[in-house]
C-alpha positions as CSV (number, residue, x, y, z in Angstrom):
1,X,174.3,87.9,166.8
2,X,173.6,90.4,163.8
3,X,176.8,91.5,161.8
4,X,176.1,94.9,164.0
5,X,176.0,93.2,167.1
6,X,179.4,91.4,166.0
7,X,181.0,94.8,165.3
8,X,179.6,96.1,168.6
9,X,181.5,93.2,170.7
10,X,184.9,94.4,168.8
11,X,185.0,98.3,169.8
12,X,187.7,97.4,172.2
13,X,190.0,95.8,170.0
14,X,188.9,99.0,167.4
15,X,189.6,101.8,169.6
16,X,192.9,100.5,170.8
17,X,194.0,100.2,167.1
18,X,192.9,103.2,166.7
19,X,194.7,105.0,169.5
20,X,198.0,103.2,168.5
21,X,197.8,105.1,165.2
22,X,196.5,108.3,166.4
23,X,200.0,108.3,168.8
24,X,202.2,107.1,165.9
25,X,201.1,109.5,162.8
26,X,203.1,109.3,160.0
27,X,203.0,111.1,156.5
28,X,202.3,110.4,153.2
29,X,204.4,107.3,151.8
30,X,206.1,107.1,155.3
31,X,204.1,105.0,157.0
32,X,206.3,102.3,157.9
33,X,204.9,101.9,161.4
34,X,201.0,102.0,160.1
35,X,201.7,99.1,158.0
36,X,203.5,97.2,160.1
37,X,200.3,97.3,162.7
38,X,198.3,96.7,159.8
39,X,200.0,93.8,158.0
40,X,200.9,91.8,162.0
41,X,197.3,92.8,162.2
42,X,195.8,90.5,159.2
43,X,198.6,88.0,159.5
44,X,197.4,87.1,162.6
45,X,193.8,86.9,161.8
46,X,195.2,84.4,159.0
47,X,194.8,86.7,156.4
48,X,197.6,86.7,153.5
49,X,199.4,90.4,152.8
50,X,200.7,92.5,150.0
51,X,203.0,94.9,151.8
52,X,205.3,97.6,149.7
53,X,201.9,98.5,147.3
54,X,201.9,102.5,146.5
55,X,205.6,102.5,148.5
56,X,204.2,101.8,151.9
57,X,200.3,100.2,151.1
58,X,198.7,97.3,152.3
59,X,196.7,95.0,150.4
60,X,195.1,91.7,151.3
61,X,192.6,89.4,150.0
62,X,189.6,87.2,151.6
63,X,188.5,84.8,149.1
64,X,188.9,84.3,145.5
65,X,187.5,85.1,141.9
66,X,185.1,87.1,140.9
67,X,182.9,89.0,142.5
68,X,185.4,90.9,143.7
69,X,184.7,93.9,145.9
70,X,187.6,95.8,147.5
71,X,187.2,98.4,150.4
72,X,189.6,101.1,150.8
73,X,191.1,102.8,153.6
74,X,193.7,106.1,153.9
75,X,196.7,106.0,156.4
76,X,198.6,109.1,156.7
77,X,198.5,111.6,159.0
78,X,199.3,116.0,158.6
79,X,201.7,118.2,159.5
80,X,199.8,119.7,162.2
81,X,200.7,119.8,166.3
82,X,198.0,118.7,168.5
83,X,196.4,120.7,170.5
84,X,194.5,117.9,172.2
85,X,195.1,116.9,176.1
86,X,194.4,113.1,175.6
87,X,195.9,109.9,176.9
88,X,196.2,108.9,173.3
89,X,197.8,111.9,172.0
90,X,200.0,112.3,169.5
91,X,203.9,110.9,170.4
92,X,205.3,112.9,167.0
93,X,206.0,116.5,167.2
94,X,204.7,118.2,164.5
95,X,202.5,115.3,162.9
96,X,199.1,114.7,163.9
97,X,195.9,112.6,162.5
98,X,193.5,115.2,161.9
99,X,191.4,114.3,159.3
100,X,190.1,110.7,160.8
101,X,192.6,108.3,159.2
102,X,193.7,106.6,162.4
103,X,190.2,105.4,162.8
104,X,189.8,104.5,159.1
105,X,192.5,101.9,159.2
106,X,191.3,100.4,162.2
107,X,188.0,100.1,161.1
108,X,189.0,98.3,157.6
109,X,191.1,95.9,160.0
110,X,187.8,95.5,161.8
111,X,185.8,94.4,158.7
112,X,188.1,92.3,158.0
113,X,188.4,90.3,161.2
114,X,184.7,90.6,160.8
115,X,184.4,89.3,157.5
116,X,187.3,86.5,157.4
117,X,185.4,85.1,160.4
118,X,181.8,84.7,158.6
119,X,181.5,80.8,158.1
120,X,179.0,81.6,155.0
121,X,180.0,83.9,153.3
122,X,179.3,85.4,149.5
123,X,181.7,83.6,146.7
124,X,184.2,86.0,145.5
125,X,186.9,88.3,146.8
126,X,186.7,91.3,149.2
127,X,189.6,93.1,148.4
128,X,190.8,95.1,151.3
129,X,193.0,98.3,150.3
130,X,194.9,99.9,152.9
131,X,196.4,103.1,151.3
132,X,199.0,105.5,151.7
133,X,199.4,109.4,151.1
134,X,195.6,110.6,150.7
135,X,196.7,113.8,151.9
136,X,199.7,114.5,150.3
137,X,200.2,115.1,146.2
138,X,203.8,114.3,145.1
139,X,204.6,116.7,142.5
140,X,207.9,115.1,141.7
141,X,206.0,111.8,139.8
142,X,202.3,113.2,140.0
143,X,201.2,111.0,142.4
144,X,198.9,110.1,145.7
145,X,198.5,107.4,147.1
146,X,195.2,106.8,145.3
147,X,196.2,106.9,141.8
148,X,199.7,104.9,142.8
149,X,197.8,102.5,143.7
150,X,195.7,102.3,140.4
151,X,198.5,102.4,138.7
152,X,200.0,99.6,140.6
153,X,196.9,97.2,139.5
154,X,195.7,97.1,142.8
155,X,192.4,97.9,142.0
156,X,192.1,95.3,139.1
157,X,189.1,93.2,138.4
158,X,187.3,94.8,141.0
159,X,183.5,95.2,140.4
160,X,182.6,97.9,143.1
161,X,185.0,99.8,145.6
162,X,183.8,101.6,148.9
163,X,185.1,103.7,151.0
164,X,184.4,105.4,154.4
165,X,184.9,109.0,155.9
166,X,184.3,110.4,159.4
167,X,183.0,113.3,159.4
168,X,183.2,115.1,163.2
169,X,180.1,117.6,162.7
170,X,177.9,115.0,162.5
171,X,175.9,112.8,165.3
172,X,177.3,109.4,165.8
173,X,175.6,106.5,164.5
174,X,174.7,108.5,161.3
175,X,175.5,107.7,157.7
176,X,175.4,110.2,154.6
177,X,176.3,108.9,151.2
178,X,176.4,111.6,148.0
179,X,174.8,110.5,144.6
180,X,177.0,111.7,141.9
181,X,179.6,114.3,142.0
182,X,180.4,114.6,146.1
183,X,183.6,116.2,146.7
184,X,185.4,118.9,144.2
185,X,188.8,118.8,142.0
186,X,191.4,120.6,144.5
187,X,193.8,122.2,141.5
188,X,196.3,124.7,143.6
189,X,197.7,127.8,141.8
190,X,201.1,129.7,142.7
191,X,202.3,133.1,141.8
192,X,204.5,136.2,141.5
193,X,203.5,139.4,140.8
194,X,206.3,141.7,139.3
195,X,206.6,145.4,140.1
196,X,209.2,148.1,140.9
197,X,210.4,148.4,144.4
198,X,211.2,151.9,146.0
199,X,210.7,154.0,149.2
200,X,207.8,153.7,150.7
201,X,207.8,157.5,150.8
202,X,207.8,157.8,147.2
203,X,205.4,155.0,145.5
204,X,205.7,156.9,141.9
205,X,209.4,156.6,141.8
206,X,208.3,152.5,141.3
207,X,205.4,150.2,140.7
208,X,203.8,148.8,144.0
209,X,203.3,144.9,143.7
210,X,201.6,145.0,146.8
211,X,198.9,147.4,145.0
212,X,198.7,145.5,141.9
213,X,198.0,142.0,143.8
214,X,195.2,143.6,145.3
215,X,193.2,144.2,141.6
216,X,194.1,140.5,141.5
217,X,192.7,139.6,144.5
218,X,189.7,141.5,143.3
219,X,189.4,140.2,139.9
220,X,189.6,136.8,141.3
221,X,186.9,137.0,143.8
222,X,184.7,138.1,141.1
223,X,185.2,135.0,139.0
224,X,182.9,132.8,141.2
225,X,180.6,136.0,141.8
226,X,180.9,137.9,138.2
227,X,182.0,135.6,135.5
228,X,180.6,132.1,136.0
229,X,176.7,130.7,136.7
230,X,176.2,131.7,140.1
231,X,174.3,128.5,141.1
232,X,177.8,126.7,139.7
233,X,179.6,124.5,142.2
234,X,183.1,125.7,142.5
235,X,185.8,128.2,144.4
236,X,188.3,130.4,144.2
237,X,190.2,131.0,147.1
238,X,193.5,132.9,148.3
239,X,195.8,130.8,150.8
240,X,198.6,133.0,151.2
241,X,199.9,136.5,150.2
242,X,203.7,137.3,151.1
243,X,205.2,140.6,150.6
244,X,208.2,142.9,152.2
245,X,210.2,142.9,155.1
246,X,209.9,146.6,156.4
247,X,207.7,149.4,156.8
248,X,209.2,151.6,154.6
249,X,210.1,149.5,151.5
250,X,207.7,148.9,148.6
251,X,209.1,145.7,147.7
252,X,209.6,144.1,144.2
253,X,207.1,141.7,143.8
254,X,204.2,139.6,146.0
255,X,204.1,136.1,146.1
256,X,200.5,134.6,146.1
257,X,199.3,130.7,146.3
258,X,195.3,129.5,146.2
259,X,193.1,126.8,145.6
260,X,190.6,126.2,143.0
261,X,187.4,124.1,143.3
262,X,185.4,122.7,141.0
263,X,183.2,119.1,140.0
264,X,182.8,119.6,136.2
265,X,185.5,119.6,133.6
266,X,184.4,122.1,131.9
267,X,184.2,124.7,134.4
268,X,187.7,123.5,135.7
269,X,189.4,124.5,132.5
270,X,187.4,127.9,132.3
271,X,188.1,128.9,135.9
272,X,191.4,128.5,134.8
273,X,191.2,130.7,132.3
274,X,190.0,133.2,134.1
275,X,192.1,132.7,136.7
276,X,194.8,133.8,134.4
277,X,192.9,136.6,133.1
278,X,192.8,137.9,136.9
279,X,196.5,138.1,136.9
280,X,197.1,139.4,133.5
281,X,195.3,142.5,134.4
282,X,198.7,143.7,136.0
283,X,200.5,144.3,133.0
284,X,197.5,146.9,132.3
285,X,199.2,149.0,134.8
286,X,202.8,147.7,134.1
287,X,203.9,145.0,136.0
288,X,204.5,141.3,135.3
289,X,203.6,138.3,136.5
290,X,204.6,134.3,136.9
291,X,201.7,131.9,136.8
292,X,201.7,128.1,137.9
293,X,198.4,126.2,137.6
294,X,198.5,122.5,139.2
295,X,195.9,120.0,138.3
296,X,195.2,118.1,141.5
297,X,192.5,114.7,142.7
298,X,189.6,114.3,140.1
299,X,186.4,115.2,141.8
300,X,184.7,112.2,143.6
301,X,182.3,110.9,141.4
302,X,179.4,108.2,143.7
303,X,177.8,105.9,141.7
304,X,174.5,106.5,142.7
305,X,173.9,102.5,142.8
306,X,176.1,101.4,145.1
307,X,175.5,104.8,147.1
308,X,172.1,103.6,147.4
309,X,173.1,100.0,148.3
310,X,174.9,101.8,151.3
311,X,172.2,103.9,152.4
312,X,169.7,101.0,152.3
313,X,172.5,98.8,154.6
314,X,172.6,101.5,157.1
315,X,168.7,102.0,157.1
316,X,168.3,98.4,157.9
317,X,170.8,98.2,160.2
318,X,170.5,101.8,162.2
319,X,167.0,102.8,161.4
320,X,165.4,105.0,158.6
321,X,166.0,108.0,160.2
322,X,170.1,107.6,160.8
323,X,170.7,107.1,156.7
324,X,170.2,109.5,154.0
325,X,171.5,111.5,151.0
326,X,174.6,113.5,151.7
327,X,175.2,117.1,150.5
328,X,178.4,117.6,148.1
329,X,181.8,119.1,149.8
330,X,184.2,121.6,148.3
331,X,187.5,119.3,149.8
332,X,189.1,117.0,147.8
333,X,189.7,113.3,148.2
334,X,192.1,110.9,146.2
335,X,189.7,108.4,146.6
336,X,188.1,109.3,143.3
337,X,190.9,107.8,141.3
338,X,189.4,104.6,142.4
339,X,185.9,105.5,141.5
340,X,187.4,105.8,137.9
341,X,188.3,102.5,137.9
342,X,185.3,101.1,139.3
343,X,181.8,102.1,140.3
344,X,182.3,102.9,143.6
345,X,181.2,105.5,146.5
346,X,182.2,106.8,149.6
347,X,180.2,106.9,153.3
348,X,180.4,109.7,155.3
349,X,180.5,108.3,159.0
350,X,179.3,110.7,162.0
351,X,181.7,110.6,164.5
352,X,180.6,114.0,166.7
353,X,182.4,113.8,169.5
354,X,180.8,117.1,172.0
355,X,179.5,120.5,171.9
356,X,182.8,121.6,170.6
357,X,183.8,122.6,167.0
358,X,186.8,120.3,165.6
359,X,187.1,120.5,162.1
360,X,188.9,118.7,159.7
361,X,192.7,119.7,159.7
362,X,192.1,121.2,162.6
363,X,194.8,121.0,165.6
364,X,191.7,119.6,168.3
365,X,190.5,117.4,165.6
366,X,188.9,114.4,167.4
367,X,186.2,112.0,166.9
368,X,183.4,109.9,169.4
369,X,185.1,106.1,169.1
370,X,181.6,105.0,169.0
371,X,181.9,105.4,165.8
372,X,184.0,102.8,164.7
373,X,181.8,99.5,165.1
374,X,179.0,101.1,163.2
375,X,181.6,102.0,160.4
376,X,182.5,98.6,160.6
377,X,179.1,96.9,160.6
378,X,178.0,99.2,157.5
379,X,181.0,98.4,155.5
380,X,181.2,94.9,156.3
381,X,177.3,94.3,154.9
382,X,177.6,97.2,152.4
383,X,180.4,94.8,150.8
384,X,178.8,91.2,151.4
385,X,175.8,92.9,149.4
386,X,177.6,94.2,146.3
387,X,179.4,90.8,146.2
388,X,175.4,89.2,145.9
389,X,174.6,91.8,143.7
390,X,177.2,91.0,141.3
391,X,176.5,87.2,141.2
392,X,178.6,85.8,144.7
């Protein structure tokens, strides 16, 4: 049997891990009952664990020394109900797996039943990172998931680190990896904007905040359009605008939140400065203004070897025609603290599962199961060949 034909024979076992997840979702650093399946899971394929990495991470090792390869893997789940009417929907009210990180846990378990099982294979270590809170940033200490688990040494004397991501608008059995810059910096902005309140019958006897957040809104969607290279790779958007209570009452001040996108440093720190700019423009007309910038993920940088080293696995093992070159994304993705430490790139897995539209963070997320051995199959080889690559 191929290594496909091996993760084939295990989509059983794969999409009942997966479902056992998809009903238990948990949130960043709470997923107690995620790494419990996972850790039972490797200890009883005779696999040694490192539980309580990054707070509630998983870490495990097959073999030894250098080379030493590590795959990575998210856990959490989002705040979002699901709309879904499956057997395997969510138990949690509230919490959902809507981004695909039910089935990346059960796949990493996959490759690594798969690969503690090979009777030959490379010398070194496959490192097997099973991480928490990809989603959520906590602003407290500055940290996901990702970068806790840098910080933590998990990622130590590793030569290459992969990762894989579903993506639910694509066919299944197809593999996209990015060269270079593939997904943006997510920095989020919060604000106030300060007027006068008043009647809503008399708008001169006060300053209307509601007014002046509008020239921001303007001046803001002319940064991407007006102020920076159009052919740039970046966003500014607006999330949320909240203002007032009645009909008749010009209120004292607007509160505003957004995100800002971008994949070079340099046009982070000027969008920034615009971004300030934008809002500044209210004490023009006499207002004020409170203006919090956050600095989020890095953007996820793919070394274009290993991302060719993936595309060529999943040529050979799907065909030509199912592997190419990916197209850069505007999300963000915590997996690029781990590309900093060590040449690395990420997959992007399609896992379409009908006609339907089910987006990312989406309440009818969902994905075609089918999915998950040919994750597992590309990951498995994809890591046996950096390990030869690198001398195992």
């Amino acid at each position: 049997m191929t290594l496909m034909d091996k993760a084939k024979a295990m989509e059983e076992q794969l999409v009942a891990w997966r479902r056992e997840i998809h009903m238990n979702p948990e949130l960043g650093f709470e997923e107690e009952h995620t790494s419990r399946l996972v850790a039972d899971s490797l200890r009883d394929m005779g696999i040694e664990v490192e539980v309580g990495v990054a707070e509630t991470g998983v870490v495990a090792r097959i073999g030894e020394g250098r080379p030493a390869v590590g795959i990575r893997a998210d856990m959490d789940a989002l705040p979002i109900e699901e709309a879904n009417d499956v057997p395997y929907r969510s138990r949690r009210p509230g919490l959902m797996h809507a981004c695909g990180h039910d089935a990346h846990t059960s796949m990493l378990l996959g490759v690594a039943s798969l690969i503690n099982e090979l009777p030959d294979r490379p010398r070194g270590e496959i490192r097997l990172l099973f991480q928490p809170s990809e989603e959520k940033w906590r602003v407290q200490d500055g940290h996901s998931g990702g970068s806790l688990m840098v910080e933590e040494k998990a990622l130590d004397g590793l030569d290459a680190v992969i990762a894989c991501h579903v993506a639910s608008g694509r066919p299944v059995g197809e593999v996209r990896v990015c060269d270079g810059f593939s997904m943006a910096a997510p920095d989020v902005f919060e604000a106030k904007i300060i007027g006068e309140g008043t009647h809503g019958a008399t708008p001169n006897h006060g300053l209307d905040p509601i007014w002046l957040q509008a020239q921001v809104v303007n001046a803001l969607q002319a940064i991407r359009s007006r102020r920076r290279d159009p052919t740039e790779r970046s966003v500014v958007s607006v999330g949320a605008i909240h203002a007032g209570v009645a009909d008749n009452v010009i209120p004292n001040e607007v509160l505003m939140t957004g995100t800002i996108r971008t994949f070079e440093q340099e046009a982070r720190e000027e969008i920034h400065r615009l971004v300030e700019e934008a809002f500044a423009l209210v004490r023009h007309f006499g207002g004020d203004y409170e203006l919090q910038i956050s600095t989020g993920y890095p953007p996820l940088y793919n070394d274009p070897a290993v991302s060719e080293l993936i595309r060529t696995v999943a040529a050979d093992m799907l065909g030509a025609d199912r592997s190419g070159e990916g197209e850069p994304i505007m999300a963000g993705e915590d997996f690029a603290f781990m590309t900093q430490k060590a040449p690395g790139a990420m997959l992007r897995l399609g896992a379409q599962l009908d006609d339907v539209n089910r987006p990312h963070h989406s309440p009818i997320f969902d994905i075609h199961e089918g999915c998950l051995p040919v994750g597992v199959g590309v990951m498995a080889e994809s890591a046996l060949r950096l390990l030869r690559q690198h001398g195992g």
